[in-house]
C-alpha positions as CSV (number, residue, x, y, z in Angstrom):
1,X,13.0,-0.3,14.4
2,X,11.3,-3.1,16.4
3,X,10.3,-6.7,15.4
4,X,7.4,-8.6,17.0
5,X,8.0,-12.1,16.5
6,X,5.4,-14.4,15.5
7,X,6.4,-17.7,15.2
8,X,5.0,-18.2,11.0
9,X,7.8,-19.5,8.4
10,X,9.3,-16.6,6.7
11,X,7.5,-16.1,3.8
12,X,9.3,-15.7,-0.2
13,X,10.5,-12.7,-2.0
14,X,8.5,-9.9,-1.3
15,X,8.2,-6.6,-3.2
16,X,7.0,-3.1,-3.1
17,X,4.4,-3.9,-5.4
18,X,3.0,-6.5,-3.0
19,X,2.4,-3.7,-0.1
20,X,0.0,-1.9,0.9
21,X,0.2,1.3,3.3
22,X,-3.2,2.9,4.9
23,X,-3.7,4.6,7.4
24,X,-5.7,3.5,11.0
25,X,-6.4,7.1,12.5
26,X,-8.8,4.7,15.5
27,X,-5.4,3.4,16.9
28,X,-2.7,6.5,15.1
29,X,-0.6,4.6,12.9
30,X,-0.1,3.6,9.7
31,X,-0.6,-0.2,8.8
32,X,1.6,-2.1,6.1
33,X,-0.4,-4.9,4.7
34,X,1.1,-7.8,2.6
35,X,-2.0,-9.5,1.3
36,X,-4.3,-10.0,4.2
37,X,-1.6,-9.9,6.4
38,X,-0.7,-6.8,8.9
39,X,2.7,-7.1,9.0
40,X,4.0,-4.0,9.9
41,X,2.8,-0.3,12.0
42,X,3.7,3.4,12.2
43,X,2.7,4.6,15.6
44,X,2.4,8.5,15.2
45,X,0.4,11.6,17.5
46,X,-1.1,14.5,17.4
47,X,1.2,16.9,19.3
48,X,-1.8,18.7,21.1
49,X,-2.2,15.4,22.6
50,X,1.4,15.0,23.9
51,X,2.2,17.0,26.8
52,X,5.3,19.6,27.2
53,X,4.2,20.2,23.1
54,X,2.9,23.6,21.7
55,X,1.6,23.1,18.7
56,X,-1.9,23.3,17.8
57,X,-4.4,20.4,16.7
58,X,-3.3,19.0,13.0
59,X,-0.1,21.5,13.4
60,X,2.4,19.1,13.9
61,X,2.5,14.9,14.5
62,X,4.7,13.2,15.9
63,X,5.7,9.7,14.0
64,X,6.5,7.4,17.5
65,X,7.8,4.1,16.7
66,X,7.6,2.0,13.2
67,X,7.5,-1.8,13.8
68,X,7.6,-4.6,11.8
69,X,7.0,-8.3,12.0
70,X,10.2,-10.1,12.9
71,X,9.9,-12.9,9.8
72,X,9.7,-10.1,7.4
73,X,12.9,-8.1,8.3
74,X,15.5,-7.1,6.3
75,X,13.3,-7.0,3.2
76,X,13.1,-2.8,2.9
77,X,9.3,-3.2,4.3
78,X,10.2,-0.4,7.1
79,X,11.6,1.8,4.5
80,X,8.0,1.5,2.4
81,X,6.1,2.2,5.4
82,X,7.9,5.1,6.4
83,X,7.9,6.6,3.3
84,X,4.3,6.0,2.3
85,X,3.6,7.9,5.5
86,X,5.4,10.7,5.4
87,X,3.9,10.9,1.7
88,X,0.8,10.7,3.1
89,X,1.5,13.9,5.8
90,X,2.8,16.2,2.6
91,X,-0.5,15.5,1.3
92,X,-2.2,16.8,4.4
93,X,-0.1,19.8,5.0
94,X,1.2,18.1,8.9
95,X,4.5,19.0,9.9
96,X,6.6,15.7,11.4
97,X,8.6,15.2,14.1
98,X,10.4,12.1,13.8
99,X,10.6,10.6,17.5
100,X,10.9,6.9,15.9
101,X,14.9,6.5,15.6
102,X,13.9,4.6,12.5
103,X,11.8,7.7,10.6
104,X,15.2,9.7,11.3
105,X,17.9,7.3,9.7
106,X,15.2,7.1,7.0
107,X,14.9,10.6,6.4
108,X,19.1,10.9,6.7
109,X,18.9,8.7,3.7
110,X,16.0,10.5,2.0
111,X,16.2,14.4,2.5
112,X,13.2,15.2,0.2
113,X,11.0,14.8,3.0
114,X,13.3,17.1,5.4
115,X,11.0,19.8,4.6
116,X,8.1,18.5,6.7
117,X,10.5,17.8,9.7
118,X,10.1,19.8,12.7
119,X,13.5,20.4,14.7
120,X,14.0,18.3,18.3
């Protein structure tokens, strides 16, 4: 996972509660919103976009790199995003293929969601 740093105090406690995951199909990702703040992002693709990939439009997407804000680290918020999202593609019927080395170690963790995965 990546941090962008923005130079704000770290804020207090934060909970799941307190997020908000939607998705931002004009720039493919997912957005994790504390408040008014964007604090976090799930870059992901459509395959047919990608080149050397087979698959069909809406067949399979590929989730590319989850960030989140440096001062809010270590707080779970990557874990929320990630799995928001890949509640959101079960909903849709897309197959994922985790490229982000963060969506894999989240997956490891969580192996409900290893049905959607598409093998490397």
């Amino acid at each position: 996972m990546d941090h962008i740093p923005n130079g704000s105090e770290s804020p207090g406690s934060v909970t799941a509660a307190d997020a908000r995951v939607l998705d931002n199909p004009a720039h493919e990702r997912f957005d994790l919103w504390l408040g008014d703040e964007l604090v976090g992002i799930l870059g992901y693709r459509d395959e047919d976009d990608i080149p050397g990939f087979t698959a069909g439009p809406g067949e399979v997407v590929a989730f590319m790199h989850t960030v989140v804000k440096e001062d809010f680290g270590g707080r779970g918020l990557a874990a929320i995003l990630v799995g928001e999202a890949l509640g959101s593609a079960r909903e849709r019927g897309w197959k994922v293929r985790p490229i982000c080395t963060y969506v894999r170690r989240y997956v490891a963790s969580n192996p409900a969601h290893l049905d959607i995965l598409v093998a490397e």
